[in-house]
PDB file as gemmi writes it, atoms N, CA and C in Angstrom:
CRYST1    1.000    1.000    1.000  90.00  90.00  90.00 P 1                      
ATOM      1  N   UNK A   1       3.009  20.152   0.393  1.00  0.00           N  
ATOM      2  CA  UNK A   1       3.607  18.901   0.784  1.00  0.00           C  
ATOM      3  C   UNK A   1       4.003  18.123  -0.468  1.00  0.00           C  
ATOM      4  N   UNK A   2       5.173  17.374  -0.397  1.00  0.00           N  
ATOM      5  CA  UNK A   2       6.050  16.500  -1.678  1.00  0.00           C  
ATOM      6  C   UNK A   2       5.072  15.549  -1.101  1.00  0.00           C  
ATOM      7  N   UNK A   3       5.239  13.989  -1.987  1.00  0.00           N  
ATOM      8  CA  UNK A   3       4.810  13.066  -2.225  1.00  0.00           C  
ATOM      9  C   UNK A   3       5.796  12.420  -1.289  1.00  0.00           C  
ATOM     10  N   UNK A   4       7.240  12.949  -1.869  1.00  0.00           N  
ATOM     11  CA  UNK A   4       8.697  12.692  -1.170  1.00  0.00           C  
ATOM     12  C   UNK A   4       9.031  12.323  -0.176  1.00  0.00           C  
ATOM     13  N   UNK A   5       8.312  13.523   0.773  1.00  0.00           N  
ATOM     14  CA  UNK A   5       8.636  13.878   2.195  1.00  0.00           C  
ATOM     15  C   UNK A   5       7.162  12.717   2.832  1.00  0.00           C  
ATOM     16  N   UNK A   6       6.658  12.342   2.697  1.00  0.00           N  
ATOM     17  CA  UNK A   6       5.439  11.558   3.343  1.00  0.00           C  
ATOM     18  C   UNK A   6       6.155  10.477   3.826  1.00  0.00           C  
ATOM     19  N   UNK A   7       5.811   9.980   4.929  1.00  0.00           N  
ATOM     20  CA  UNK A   7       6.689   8.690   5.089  1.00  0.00           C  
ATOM     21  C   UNK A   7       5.411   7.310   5.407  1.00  0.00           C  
ATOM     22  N   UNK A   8       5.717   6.341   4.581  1.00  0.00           N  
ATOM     23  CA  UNK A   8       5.112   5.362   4.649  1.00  0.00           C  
ATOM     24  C   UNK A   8       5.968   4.267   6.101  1.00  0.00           C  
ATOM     25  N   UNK A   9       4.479   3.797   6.752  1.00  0.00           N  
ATOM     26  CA  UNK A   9       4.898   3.195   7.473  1.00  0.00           C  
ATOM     27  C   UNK A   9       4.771   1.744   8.212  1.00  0.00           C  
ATOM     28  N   UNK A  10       5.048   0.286   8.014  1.00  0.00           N  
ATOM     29  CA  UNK A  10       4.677  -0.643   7.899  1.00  0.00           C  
ATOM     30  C   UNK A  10       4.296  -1.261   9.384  1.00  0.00           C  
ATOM     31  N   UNK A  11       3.110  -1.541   9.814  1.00  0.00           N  
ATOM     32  CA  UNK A  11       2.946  -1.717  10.948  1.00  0.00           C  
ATOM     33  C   UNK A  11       2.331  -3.430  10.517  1.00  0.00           C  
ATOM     34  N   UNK A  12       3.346  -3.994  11.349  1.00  0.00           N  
ATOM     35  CA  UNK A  12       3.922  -5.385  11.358  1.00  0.00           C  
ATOM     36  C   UNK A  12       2.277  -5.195  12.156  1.00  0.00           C  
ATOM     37  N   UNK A  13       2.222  -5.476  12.960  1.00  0.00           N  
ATOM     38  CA  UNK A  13       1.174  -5.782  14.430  1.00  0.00           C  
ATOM     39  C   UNK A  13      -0.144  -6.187  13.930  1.00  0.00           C  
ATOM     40  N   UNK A  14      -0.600  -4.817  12.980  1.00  0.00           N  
ATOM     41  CA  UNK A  14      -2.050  -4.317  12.273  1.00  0.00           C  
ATOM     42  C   UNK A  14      -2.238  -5.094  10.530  1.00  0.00           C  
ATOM     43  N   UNK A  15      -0.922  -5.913  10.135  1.00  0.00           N  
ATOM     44  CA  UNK A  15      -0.541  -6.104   8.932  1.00  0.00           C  
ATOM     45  C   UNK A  15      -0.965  -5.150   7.704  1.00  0.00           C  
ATOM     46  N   UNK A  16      -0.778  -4.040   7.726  1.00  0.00           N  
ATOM     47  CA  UNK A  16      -0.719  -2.928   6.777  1.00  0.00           C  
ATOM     48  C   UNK A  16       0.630  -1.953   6.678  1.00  0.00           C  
ATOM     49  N   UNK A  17       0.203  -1.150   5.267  1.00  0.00           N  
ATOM     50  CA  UNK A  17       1.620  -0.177   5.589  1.00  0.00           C  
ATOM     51  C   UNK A  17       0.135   1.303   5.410  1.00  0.00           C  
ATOM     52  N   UNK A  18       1.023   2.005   6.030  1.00  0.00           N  
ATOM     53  CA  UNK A  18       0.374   3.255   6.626  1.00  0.00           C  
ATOM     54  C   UNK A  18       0.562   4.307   6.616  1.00  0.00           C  
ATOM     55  N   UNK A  19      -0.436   5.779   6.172  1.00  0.00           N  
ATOM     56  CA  UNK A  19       0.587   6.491   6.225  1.00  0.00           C  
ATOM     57  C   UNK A  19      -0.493   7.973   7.310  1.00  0.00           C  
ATOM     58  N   UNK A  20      -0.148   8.526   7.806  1.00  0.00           N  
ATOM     59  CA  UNK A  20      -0.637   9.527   8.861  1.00  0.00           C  
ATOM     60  C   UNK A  20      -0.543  10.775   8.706  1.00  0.00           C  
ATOM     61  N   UNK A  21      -1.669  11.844   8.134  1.00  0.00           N  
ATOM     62  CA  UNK A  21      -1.448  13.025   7.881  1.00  0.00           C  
ATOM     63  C   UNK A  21      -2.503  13.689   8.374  1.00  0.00           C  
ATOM     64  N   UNK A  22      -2.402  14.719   9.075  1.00  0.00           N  
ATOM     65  CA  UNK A  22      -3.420  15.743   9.776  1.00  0.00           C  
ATOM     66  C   UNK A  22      -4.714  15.104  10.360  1.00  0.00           C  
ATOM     67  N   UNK A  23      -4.046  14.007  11.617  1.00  0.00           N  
ATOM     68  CA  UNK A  23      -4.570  13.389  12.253  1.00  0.00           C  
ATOM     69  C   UNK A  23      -5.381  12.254  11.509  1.00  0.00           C  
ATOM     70  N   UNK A  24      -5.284  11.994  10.010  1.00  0.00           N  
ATOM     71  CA  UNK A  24      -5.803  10.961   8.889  1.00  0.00           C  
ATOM     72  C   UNK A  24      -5.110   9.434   8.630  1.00  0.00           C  
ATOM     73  N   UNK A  25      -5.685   8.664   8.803  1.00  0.00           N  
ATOM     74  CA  UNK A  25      -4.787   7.369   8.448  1.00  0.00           C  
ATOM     75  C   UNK A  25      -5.369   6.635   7.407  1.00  0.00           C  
ATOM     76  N   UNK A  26      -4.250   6.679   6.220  1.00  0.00           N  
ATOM     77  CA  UNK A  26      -4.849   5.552   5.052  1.00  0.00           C  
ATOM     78  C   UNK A  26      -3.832   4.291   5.218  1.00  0.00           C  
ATOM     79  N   UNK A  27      -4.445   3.921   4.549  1.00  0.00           N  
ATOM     80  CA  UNK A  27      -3.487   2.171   4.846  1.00  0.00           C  
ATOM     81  C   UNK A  27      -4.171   1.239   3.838  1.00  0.00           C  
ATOM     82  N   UNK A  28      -2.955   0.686   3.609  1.00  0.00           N  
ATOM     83  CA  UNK A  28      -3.110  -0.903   2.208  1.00  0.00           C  
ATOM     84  C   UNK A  28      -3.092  -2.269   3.574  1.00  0.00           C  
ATOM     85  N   UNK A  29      -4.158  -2.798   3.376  1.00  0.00           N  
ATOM     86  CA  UNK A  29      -3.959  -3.756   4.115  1.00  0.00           C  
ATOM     87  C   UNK A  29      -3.871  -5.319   4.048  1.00  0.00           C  
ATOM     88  N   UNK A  30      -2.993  -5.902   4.777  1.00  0.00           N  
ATOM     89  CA  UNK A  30      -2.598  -7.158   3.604  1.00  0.00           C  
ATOM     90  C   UNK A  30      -2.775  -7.965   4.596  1.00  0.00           C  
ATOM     91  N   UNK A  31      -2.528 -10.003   4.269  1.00  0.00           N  
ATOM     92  CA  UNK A  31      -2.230 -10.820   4.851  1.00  0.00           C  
ATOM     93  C   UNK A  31      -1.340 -11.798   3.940  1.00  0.00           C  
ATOM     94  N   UNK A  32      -0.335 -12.093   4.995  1.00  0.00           N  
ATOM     95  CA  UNK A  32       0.548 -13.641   4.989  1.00  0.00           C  
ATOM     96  C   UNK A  32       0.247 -14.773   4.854  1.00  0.00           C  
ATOM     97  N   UNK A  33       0.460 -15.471   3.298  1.00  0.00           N  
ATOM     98  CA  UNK A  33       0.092 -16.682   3.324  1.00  0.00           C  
ATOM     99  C   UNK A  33       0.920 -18.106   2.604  1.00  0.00           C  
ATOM    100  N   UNK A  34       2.032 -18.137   4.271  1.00  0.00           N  
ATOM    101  CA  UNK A  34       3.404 -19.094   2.984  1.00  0.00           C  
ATOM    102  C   UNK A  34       3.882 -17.932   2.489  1.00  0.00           C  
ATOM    103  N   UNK A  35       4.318 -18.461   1.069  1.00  0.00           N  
ATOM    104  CA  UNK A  35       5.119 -17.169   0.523  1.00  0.00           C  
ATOM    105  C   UNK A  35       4.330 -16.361  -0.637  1.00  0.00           C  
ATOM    106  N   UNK A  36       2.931 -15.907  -0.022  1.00  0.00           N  
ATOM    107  CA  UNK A  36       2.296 -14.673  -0.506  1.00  0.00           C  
ATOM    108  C   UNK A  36       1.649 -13.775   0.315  1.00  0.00           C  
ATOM    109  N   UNK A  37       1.593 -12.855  -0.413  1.00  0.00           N  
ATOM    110  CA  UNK A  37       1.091 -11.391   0.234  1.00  0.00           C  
ATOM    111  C   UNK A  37       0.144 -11.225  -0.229  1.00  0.00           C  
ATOM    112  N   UNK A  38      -1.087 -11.809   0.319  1.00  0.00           N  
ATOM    113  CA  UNK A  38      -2.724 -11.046  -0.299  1.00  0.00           C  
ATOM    114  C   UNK A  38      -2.893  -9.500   0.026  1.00  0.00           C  
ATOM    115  N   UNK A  39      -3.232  -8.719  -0.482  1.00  0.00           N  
ATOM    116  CA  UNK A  39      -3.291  -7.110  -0.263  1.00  0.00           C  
ATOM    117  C   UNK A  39      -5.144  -7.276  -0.289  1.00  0.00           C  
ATOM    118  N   UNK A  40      -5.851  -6.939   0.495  1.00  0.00           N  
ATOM    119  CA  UNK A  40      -7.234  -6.816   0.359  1.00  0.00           C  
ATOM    120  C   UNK A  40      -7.893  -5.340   0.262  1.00  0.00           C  
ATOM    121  N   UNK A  41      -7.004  -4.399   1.099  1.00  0.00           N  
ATOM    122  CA  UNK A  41      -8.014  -3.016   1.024  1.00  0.00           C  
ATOM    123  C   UNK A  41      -6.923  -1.829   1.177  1.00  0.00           C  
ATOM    124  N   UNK A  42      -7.275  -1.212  -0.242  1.00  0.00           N  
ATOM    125  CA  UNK A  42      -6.686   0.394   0.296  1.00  0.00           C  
ATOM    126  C   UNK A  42      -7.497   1.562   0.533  1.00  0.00           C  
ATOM    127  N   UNK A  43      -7.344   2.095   1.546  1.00  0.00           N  
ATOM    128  CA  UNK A  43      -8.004   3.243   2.027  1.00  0.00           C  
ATOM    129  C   UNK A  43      -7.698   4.811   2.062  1.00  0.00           C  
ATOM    130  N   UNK A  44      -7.804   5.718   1.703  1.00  0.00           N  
ATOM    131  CA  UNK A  44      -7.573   6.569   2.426  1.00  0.00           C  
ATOM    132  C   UNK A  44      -8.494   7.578   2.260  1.00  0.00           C  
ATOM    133  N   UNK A  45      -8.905   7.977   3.256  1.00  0.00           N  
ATOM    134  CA  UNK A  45      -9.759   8.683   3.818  1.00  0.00           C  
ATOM    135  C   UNK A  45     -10.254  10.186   3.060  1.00  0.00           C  
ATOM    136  N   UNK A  46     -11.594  10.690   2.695  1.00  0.00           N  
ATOM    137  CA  UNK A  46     -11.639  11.810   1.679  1.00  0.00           C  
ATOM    138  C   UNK A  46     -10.496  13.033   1.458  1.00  0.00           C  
ATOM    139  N   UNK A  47     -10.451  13.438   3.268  1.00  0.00           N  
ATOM    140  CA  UNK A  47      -9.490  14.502   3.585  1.00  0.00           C  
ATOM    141  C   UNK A  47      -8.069  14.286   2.940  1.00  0.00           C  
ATOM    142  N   UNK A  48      -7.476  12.925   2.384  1.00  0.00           N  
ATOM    143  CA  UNK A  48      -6.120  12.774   2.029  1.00  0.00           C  
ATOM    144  C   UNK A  48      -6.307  12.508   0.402  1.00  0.00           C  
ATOM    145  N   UNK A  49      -7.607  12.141  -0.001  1.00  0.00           N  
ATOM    146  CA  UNK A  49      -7.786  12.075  -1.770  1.00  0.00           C  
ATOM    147  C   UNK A  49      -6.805  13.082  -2.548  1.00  0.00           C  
ATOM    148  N   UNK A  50      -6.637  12.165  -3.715  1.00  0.00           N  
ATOM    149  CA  UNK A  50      -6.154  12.988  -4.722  1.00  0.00           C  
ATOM    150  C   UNK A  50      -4.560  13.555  -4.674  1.00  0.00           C  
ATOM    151  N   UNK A  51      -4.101  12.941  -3.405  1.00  0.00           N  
ATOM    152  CA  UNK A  51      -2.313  13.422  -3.126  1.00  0.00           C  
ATOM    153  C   UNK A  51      -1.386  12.430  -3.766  1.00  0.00           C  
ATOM    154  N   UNK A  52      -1.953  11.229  -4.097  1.00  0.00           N  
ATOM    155  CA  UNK A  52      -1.052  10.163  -4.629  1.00  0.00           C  
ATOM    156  C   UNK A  52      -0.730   9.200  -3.222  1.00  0.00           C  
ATOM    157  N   UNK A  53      -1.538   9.494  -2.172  1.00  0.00           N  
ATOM    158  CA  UNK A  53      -0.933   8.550  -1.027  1.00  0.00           C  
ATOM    159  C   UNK A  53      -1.295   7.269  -0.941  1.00  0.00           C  
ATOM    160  N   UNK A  54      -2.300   6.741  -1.534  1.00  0.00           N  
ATOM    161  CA  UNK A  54      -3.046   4.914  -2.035  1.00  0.00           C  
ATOM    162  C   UNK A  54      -1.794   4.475  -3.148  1.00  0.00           C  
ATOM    163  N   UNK A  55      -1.327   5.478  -4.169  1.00  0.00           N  
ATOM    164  CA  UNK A  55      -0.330   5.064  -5.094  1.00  0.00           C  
ATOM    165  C   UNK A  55       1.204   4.871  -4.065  1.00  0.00           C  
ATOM    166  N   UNK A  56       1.313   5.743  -3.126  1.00  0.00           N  
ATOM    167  CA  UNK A  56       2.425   5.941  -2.271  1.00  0.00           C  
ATOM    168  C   UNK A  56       2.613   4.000  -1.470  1.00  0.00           C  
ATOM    169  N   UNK A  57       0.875   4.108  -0.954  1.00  0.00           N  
ATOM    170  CA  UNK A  57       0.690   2.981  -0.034  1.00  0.00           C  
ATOM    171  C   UNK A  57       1.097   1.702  -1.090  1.00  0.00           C  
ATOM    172  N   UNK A  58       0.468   1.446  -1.912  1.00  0.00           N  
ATOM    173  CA  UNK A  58       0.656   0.277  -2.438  1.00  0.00           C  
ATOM    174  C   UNK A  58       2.346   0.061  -3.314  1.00  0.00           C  
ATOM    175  N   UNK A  59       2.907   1.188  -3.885  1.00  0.00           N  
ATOM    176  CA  UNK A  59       4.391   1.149  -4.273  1.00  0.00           C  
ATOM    177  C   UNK A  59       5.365   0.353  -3.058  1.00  0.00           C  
ATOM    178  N   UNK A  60       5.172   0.900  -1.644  1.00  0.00           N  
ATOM    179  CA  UNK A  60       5.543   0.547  -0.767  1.00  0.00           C  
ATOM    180  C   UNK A  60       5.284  -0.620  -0.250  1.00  0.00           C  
ATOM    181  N   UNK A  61       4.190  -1.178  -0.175  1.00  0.00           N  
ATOM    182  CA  UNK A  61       3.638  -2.963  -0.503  1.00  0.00           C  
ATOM    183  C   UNK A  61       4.354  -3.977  -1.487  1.00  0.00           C  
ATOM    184  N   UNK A  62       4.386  -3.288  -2.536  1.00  0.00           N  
ATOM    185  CA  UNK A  62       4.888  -3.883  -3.697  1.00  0.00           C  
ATOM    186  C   UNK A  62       6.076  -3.997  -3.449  1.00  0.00           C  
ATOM    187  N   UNK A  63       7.006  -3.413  -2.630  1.00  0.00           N  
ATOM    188  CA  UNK A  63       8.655  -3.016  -2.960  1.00  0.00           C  
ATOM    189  C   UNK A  63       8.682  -4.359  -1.657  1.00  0.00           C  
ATOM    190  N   UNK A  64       7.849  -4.031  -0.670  1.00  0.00           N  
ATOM    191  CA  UNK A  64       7.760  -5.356   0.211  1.00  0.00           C  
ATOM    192  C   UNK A  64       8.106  -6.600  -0.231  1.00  0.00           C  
ATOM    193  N   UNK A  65       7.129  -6.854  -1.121  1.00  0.00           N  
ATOM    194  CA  UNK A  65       7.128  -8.254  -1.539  1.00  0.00           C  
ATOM    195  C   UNK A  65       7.908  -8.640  -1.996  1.00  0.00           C  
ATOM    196  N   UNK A  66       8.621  -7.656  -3.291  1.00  0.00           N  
ATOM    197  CA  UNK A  66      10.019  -7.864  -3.975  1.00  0.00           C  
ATOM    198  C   UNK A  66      11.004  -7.951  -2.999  1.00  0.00           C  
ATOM    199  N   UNK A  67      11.423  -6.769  -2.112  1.00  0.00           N  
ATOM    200  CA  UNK A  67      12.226  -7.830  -1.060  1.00  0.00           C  
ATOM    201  C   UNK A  67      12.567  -9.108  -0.301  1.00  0.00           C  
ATOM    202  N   UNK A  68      11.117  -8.997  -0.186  1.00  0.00           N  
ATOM    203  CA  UNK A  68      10.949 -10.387   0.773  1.00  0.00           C  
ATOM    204  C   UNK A  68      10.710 -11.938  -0.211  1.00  0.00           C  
ATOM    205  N   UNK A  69      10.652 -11.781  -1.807  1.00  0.00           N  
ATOM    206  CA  UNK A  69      10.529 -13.115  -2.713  1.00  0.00           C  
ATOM    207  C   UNK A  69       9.232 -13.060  -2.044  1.00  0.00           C  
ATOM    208  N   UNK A  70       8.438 -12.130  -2.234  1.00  0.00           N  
ATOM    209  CA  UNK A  70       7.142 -12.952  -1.317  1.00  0.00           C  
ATOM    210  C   UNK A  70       5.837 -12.692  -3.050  1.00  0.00           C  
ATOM    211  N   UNK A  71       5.274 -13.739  -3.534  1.00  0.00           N  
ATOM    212  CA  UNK A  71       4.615 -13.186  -4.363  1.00  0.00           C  
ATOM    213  C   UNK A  71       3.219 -12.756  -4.109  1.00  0.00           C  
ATOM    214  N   UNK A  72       2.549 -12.063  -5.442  1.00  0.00           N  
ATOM    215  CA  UNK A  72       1.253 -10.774  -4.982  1.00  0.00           C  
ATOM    216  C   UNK A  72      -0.159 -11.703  -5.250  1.00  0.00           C  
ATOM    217  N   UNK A  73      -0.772 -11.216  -4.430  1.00  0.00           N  
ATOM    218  CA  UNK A  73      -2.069 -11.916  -4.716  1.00  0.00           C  
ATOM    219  C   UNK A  73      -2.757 -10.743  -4.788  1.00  0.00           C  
ATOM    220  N   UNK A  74      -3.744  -9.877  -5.265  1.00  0.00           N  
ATOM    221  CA  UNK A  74      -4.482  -9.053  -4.932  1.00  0.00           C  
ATOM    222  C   UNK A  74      -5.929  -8.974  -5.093  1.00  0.00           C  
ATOM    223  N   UNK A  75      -7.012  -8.619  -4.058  1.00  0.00           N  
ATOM    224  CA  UNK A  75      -8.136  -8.696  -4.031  1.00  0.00           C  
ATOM    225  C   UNK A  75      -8.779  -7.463  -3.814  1.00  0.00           C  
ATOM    226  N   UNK A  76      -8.021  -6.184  -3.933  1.00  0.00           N  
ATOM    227  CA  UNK A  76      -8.283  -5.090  -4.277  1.00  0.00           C  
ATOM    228  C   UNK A  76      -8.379  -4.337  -5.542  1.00  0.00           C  
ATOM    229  N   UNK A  77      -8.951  -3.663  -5.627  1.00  0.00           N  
ATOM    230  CA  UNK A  77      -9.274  -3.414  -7.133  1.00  0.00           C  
ATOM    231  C   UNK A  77      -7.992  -1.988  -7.049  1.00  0.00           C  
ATOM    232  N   UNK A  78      -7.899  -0.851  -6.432  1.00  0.00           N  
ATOM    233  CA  UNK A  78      -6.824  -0.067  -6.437  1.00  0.00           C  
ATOM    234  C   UNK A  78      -6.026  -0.631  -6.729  1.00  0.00           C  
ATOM    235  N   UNK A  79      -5.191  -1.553  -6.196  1.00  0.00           N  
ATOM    236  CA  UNK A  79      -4.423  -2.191  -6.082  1.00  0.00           C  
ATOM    237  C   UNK A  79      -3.941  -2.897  -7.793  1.00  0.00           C  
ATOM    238  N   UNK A  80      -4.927  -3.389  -7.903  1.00  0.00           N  
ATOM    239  CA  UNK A  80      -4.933  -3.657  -9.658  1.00  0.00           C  
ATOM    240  C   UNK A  80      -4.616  -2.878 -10.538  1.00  0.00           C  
ATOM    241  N   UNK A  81      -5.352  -1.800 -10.447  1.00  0.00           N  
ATOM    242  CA  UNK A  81      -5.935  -0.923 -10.877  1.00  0.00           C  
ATOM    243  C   UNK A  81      -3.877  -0.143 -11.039  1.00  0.00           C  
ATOM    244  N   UNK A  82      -3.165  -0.248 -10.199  1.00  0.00           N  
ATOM    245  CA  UNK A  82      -2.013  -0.225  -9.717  1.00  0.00           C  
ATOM    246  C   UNK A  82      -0.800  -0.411 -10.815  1.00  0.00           C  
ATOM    247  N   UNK A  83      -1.192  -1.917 -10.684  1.00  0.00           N  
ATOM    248  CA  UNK A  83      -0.496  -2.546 -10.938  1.00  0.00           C  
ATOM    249  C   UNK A  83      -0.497  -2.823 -12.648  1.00  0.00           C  
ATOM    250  N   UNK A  84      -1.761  -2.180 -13.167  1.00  0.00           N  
ATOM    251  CA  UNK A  84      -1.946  -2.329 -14.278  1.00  0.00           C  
ATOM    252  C   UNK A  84      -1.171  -0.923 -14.989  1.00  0.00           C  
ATOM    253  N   UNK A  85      -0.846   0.305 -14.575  1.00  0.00           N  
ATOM    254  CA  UNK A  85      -0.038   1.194 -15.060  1.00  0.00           C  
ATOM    255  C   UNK A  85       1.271   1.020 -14.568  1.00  0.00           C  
ATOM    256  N   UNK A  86       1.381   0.408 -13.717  1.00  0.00           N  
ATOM    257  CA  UNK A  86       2.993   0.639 -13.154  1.00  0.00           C  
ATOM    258  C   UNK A  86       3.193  -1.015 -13.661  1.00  0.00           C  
ATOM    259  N   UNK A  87       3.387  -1.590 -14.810  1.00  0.00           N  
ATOM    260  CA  UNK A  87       3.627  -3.278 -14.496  1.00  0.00           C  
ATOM    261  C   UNK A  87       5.273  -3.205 -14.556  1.00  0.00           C  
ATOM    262  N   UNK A  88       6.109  -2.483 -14.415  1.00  0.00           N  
ATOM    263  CA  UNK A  88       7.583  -2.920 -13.948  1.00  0.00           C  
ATOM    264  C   UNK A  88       7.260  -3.351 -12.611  1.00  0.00           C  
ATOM    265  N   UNK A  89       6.428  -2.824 -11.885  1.00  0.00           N  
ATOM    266  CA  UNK A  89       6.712  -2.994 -10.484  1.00  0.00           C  
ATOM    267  C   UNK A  89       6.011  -4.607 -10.004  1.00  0.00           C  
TER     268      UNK A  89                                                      
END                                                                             
């Protein structure tokens, strides 16, 4: 499996983006506040470790916010952890 082909998926309802593989769900999960995006927890589950899909989840968060002018708050440490190798994003 590509990194490529995975499709991230933003479920408005649950406020996370998500992604679903061999019956597995990891997910970055955030909340709305005004015009920020707190991100609190990324997950994904042992069976999906090590594929790049928490890096997949949170790129896709991030690209969120930049769309939306919405700025980052983060209280996840992945997430940091993130944002501290990728700082274009």
């Amino acid at each position: 499996m590509k990194l490529s082909d995975v499709n991230v998926i933003h479920n408005l309802e649950k406020h996370r983006f998500e992604v679903t593989l061999d019956s597995f769900t990891a997910e970055l999960i955030y909340h709305l506040s005004g015009d920020k995006i707190i991100f609190t927890h990324t997950g994904v589950p042992p069976a999906l470790e090590g594929r790049g899909i928490g890096s997949l989840l949170v790129g896709a968060g991030l690209k969120y916010a930049r769309e939306n002018n919405l700025k980052v708050k983060s209280l996840c440490w992945f997430v940091d952890k993130y944002r501290l190798r990728h700082p274009e994003e």
